[in-house]
SEVEX-696704 format. One record per atom (N, C-alpha, C): x, y, z; residue in one letter. Coordinates in pm, whole numbers, padded with zeros to 5 digits, always signed. Example, Ala and Ser with C-alpha at 12.3 -4.5 7.8 and 13.67 -1.06 7.14 Angstrom:
2
+01319-00569+00780a+01230-00450+00780a+01320-00330+00780a+01285-00225+00708s+01367-00106+00714s+01290+00003+00787s
END
This chain:
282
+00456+08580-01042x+00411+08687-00952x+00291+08639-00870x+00321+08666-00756x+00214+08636-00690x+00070+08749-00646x-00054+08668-00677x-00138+08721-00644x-00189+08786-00551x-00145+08746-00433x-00209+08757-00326x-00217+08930-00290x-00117+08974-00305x-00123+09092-00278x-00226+09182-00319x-00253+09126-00429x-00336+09231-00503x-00499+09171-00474x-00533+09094-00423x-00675+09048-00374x-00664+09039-00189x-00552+09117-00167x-00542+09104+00006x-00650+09204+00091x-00736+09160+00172x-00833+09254+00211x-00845+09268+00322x-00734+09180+00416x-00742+09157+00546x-00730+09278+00595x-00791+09302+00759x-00797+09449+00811x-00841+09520+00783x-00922+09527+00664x-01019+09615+00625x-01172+09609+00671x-01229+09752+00632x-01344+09729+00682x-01483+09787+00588x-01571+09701+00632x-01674+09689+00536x-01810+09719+00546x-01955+09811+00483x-02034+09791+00513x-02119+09770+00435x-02186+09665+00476x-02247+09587+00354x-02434+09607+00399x-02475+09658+00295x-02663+09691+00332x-02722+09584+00296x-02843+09575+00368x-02914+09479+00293x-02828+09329+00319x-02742+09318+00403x-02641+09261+00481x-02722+09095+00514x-02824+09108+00588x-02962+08997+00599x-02949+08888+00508x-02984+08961+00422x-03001+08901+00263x-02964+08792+00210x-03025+08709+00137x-02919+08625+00070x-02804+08650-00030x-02825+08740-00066x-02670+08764-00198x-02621+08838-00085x-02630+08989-00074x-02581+09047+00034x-02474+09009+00141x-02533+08921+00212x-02535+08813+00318x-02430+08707+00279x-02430+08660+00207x-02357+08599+00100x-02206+08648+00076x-02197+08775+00060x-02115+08842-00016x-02061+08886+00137x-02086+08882+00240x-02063+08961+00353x-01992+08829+00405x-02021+08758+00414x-01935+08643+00516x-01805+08601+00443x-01853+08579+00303x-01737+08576+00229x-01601+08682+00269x-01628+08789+00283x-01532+08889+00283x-01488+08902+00437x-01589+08847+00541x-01531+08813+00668x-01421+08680+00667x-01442+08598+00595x-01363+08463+00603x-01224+08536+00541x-01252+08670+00478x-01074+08702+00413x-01038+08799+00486x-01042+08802+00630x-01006+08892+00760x-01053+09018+00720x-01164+09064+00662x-01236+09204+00676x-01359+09197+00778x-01361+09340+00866x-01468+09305+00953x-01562+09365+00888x-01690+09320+00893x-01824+09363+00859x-01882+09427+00895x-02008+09484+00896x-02105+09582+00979x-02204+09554+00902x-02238+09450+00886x-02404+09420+00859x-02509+09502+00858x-02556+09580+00788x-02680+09675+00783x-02807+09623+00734x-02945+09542+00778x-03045+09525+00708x-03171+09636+00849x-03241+09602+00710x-03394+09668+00826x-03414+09579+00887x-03406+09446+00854x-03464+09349+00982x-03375+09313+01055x-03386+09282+01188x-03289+09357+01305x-03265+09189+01301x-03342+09096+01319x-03320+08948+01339x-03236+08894+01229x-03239+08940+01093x-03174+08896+00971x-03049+08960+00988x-03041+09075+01021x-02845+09108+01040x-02802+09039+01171x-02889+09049+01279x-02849+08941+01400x-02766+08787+01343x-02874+08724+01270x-02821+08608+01221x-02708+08601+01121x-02663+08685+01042x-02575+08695+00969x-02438+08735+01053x-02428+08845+01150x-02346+08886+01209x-02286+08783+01282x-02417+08659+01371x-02323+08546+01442x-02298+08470+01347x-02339+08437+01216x-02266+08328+01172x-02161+08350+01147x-02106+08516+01056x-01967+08516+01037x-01909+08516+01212x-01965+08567+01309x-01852+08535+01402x-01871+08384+01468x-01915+08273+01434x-01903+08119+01464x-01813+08102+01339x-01772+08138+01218x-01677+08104+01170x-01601+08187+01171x-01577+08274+01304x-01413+08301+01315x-01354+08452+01271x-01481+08494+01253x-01434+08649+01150x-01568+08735+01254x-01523+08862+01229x-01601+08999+01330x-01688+09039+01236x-01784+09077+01258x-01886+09156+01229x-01978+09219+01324x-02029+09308+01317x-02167+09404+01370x-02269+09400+01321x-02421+09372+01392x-02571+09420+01333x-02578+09516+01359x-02658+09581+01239x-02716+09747+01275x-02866+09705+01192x-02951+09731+01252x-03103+09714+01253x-03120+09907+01199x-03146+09942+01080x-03152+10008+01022x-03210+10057+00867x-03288+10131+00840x-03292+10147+00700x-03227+10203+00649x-03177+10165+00492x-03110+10244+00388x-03172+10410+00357x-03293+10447+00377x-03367+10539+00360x-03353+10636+00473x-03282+10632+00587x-03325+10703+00677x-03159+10740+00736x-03137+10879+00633x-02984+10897+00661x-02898+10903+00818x-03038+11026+00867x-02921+11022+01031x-02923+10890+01107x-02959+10774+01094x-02981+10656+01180x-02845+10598+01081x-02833+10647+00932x-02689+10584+00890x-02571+10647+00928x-02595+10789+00967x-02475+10823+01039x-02451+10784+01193x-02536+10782+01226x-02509+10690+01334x-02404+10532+01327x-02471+10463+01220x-02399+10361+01250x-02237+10398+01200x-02237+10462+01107x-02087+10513+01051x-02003+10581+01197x-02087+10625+01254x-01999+10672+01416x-01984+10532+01467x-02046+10482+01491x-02012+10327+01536x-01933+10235+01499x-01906+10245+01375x-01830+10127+01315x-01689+10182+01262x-01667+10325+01304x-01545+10448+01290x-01510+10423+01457x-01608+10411+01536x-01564+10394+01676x-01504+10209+01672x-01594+10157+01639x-01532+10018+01694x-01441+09967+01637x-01389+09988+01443x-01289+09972+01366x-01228+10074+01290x-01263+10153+01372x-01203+10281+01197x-01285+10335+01118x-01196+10351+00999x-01271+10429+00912x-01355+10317+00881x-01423+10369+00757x-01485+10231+00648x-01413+10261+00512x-01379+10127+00476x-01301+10088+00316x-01388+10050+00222x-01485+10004+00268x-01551+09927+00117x-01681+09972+00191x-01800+09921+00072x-01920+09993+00048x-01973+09882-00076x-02050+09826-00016x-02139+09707-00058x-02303+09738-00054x-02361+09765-00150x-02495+09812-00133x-02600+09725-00216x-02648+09652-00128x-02724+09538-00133x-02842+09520-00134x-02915+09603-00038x-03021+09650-00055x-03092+09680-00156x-03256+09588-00147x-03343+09617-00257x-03432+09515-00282x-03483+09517-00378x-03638+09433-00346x-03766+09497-00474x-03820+09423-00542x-03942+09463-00588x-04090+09440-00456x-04217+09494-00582x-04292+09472-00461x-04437+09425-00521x-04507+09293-00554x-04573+09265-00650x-04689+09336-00719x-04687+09466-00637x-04755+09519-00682x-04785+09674-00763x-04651+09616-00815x-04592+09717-00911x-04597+09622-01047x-04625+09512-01062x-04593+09392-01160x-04691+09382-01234x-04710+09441-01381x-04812+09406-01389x-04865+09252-01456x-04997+09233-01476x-05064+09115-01517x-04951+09038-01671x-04950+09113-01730x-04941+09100-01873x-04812+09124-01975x-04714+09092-02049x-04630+09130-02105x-04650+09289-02168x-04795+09228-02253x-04819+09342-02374x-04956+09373-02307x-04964+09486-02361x-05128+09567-02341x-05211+09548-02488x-05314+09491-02451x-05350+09488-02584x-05492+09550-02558x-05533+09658-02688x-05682+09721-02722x-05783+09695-02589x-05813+09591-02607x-05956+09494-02520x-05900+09526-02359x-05780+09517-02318x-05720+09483-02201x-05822+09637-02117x-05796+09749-02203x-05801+09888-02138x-05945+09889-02036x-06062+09819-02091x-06140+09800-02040x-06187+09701-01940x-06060+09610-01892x-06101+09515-01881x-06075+09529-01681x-06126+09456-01590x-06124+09471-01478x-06055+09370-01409x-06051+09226-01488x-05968+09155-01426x-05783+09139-01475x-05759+09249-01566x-05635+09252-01565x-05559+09371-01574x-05430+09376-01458x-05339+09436-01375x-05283+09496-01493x-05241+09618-01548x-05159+09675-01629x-05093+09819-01553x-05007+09863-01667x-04944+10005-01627x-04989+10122-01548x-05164+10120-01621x-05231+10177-01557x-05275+10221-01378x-05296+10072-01335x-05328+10038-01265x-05246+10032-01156x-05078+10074-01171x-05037+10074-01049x-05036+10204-01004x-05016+10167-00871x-05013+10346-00786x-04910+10386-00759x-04881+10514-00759x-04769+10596-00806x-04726+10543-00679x-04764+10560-00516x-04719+10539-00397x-04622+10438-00377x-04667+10325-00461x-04593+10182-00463x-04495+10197-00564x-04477+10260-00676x-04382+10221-00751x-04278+10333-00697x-04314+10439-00623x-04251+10558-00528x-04150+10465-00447x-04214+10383-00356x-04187+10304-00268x-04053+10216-00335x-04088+10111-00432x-03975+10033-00493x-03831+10150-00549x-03908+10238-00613x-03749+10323-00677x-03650+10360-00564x-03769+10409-00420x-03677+10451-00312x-03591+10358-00278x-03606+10226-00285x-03536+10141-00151x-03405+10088-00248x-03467+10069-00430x-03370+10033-00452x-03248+10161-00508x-03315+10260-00571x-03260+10378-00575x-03205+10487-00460x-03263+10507-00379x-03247+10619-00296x-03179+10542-00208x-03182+10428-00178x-03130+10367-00081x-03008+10319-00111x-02975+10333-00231x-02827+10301-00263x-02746+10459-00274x-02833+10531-00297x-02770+10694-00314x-02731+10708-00174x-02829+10700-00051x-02784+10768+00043x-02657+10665+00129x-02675+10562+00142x-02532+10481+00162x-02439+10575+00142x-02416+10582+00032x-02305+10666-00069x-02295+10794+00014x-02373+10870+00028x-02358+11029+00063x-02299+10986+00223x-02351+10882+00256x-02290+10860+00465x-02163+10864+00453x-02125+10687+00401x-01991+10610+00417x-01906+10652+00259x-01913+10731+00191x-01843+10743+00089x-01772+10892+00136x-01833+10998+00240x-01755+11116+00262x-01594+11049+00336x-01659+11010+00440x-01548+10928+00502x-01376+10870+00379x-01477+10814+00331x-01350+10737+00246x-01280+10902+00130x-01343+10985+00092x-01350+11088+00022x-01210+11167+00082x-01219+11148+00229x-01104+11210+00315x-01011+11162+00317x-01041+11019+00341x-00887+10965+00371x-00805+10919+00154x-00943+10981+00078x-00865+10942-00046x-00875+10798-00106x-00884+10687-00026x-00901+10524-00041x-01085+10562-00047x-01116+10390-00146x-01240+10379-00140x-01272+10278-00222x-01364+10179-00202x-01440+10102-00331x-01539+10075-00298x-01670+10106-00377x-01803+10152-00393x-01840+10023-00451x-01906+09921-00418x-01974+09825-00518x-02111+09794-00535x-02228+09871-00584x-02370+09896-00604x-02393+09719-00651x-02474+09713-00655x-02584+09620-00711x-02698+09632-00830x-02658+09668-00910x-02799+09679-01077x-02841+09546-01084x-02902+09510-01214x-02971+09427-01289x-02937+09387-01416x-02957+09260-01438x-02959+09303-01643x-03079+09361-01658x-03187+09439-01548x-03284+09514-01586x-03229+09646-01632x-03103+09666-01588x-03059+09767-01626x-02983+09795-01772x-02964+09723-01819x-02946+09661-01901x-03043+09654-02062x-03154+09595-02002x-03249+09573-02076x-03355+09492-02012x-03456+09612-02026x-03577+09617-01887x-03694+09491-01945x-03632+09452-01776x-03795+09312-01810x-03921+09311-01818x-04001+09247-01879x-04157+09242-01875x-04194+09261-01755x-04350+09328-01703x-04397+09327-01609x-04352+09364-01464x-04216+09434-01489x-04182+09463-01381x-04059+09642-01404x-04204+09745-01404x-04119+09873-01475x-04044+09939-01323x-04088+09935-01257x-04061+10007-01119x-03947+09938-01111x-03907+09859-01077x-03769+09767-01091x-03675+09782-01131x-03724+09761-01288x-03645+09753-01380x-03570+09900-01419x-03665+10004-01352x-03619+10195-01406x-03566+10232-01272x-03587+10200-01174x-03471+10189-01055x-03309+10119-01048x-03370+10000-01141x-03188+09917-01122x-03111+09985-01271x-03213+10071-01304x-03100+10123-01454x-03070+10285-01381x-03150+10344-01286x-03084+10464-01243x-02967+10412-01145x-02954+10312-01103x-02838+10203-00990x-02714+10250-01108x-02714+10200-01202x-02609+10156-01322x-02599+10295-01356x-02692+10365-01396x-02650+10513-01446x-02575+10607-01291x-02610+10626-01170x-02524+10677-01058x-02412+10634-01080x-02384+10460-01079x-02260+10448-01071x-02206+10506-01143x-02192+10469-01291x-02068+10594-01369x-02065+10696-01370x-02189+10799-01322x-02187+10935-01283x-02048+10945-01138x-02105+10822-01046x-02016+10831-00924x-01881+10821-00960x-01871+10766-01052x-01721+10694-01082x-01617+10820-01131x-01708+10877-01250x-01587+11026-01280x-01609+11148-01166x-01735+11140-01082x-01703+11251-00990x-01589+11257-00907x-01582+11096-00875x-01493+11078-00728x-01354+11015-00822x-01319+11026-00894x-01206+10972-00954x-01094+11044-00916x-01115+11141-00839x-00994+11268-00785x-00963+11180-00696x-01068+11156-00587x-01074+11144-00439x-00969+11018-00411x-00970+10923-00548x-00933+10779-00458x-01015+10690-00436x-01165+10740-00494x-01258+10669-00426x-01314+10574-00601x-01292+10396-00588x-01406+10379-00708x-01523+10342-00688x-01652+10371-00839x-01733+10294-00762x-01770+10211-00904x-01812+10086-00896x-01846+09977-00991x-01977+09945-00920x-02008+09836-01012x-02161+09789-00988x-02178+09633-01030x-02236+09534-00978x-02268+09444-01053x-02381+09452-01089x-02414+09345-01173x-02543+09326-01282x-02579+09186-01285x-02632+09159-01207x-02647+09009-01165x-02754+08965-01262x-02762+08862-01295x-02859+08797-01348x-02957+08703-01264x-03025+08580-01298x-03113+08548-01181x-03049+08421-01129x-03075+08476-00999x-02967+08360-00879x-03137+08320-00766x-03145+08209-00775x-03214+08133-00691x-03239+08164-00546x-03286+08266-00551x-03274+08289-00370x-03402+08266-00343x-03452+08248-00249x-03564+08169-00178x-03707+08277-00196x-03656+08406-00221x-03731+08504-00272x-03791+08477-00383x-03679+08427-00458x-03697+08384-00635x-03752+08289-00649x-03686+08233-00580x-03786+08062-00568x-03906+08055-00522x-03982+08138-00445x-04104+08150-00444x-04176+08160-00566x-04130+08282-00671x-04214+08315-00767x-04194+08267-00897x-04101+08207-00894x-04014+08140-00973x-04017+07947-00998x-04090+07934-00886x-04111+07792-00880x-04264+07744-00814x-04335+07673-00905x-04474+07569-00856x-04472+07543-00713x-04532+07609-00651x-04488+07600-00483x-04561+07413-00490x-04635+07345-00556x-04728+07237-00585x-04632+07114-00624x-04611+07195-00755x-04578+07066-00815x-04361+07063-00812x-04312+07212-00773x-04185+07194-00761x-04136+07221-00915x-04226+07274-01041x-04166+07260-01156x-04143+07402-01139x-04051+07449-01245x-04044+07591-01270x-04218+07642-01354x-04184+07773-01356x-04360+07841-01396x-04281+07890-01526x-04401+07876-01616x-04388+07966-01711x-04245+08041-01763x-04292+08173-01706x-04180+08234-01702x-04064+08200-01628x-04022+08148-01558x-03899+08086-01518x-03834+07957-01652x-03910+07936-01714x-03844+07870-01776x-03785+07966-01918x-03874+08074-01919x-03818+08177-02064x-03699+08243-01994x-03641+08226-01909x-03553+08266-01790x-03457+08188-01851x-03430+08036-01805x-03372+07985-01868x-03311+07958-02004x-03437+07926-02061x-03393+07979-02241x-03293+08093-02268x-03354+08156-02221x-03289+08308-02275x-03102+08293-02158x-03063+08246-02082x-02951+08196-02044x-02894+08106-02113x-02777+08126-02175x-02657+08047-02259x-02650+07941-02168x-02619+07971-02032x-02555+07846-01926x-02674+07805-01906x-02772+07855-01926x-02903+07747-01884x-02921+07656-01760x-02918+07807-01678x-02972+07739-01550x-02913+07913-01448x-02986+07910-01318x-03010+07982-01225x-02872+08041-01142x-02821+08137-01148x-02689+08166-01078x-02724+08120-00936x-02597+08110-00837x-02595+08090-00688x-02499+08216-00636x-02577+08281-00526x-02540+08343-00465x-02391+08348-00425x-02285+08254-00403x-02191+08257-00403x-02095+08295-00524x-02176+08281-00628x-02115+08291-00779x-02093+08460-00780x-02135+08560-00725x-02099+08692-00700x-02001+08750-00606x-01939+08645-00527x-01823+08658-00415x-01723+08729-00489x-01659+08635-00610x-01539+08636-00653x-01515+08787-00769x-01602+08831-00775x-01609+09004-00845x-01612+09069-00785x-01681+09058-00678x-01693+09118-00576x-01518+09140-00479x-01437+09048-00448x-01355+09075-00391x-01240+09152-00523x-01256+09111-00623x-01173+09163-00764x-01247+09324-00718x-01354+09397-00715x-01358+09500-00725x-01339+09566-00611x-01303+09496-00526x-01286+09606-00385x-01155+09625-00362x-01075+09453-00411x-00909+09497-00392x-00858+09499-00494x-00706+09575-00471x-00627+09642-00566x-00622+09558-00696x-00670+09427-00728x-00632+09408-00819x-00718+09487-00961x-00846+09568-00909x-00866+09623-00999x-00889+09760-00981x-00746+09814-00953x-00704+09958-00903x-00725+10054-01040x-00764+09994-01117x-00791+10095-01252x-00895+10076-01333x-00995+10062-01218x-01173+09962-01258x-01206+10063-01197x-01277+10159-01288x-01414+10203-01184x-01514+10245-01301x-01616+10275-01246x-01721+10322-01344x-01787+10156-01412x-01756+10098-01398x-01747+09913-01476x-01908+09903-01424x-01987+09819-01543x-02109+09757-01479x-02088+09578-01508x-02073+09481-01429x-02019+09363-01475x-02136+09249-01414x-02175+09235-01595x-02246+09137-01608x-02246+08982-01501x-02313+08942-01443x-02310+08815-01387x-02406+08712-01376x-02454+08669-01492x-02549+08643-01547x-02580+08528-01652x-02446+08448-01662x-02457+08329-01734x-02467+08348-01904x-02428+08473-01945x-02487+08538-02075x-02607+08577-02096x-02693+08602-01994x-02801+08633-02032x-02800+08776-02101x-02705+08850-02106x-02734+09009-02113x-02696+09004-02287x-02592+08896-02329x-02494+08891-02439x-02614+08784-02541x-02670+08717-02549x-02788+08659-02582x-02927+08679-02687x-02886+08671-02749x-02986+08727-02827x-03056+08646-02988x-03160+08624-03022x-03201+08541-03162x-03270+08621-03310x
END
């Protein structure tokens, strides 16, 4: 039996947030090279620019939309646009998101002495404004996607929803709570989304990526000096079975499994991608 049918995505259409991006971005050209057109959505108008011409220098359509995830009527807008220039929309890629270091705090553990202390960053110490800020872009900003481009698909009955969590969601990392309690409300929507819309036609799944090297990561993640990994990048590793850093391309291939039919009886799913890091344990 042949496969193809059931991973065929050509003619379809796609909008992918946070589109800019490296995974995102990533995940977006990929699905242009398998004849789906795109609609690139990031806030930075130059980062979906550049993504949009590369998939069209290799041969596949896409659109920039210079837009935030946060700011619904500017998303209905583009949903009139990309209903005007291709149709409906089929898939729903929500990519978008980001910590912000200053939600992070200093320290694993709080210890007694720390409470008094002035040179170190704890729980305390962050401001509600900022960790407000991170839950929105990665939380709210994946909700309202959903409420634009998911009515659409709601009508015509067809749909596949594919969010973006964490193994923070999973099991929340040190020093980073704002994050980590945003990418677990990501994972908790989805299966809420999944039995609401299970009438409609519509699924929605999520991945759970583990840590993939993006230049973001690699900033904080690597000795800008000496080029070694830090500290914690290496308890990163440890704690990975495969022992070593996912690549952005390594999320393509779930990604097209959850949007086409071949997993027409997948929804609600949170799927680990992560080298075992989530399965791991001493």
């Amino acid at each position: 039996m042949s496969t193809d049918p059931l991973f065929g995505l050509e003619g379809r259409v796609a909008v992918v947030t946070g589109g800019g991006g490296a995974l995102a971005g990533t995940i977006g050209q990929a699905l242009a090279e398998r004849g789906v057109r795109v609609a690139v959505v990031d806030l930075n108008e130059e980062n979906a620019r550049a993504r949009a011409r590369s998939i069209e220098e290799a041969g596949g359509q896409a659109q920039a939309f210079a837009c935030s995830v946060l700011d619904e009527p500017a998303l209905r807008e583009v949903a009139a646009e990309v209903e005007s220039l291709w149709g409906g929309v089929d898939f729903l890629l929500n990519g978008a998101g980001g910590n912000d270091p200053r939600t992070s705090t200093d320290r694993e553990f709080l210890e007694p002495e720390d409470l008094d202390r002035e040179d170190v960053f704890d729980f305390f110490d962050i401001d509600l404004g900022h960790f407000d800020q991170v839950f929105a872009l990665n939380f709210t900003g994946t909700l309202v996607p959903i409420r634009v481009f998911a009515r659409g698909m709601a009508r015509r009955r067809a749909g596949s929803i594919v969010n973006i969590a964490s193994v923070n969601a999973l099991t929340p990392l040190t020093k980073i709570p704002a994050y980590s309690s945003a990418k677990a409300a990501v994972a908790n929507l989805t299966r809420w989304l999944a039995v609401h819309f299970s009438h409609i036609g519509v699924r929605v799944n999520a991945l759970v990526p583990g840590f993939f090297m993006t230049e973001q990561l690699r900033f904080l993640h690597v000795d800008q000096k000496t080029g070694e990994l830090t500290p914690r990048a290496k308890k990163v590793v440890a704690h990975t079975p495969m022992a070593r850093y996912g690549r952005p391309e390594e999320l393509v291939g779930t990604v097209l499994w959850l949007l086409s039919d071949a997993s027409s009886f997948v929804t609600g799913a949170l799927v680990p991608i992560d080298g075992g890091y989530s399965s791991y344990t001493i």
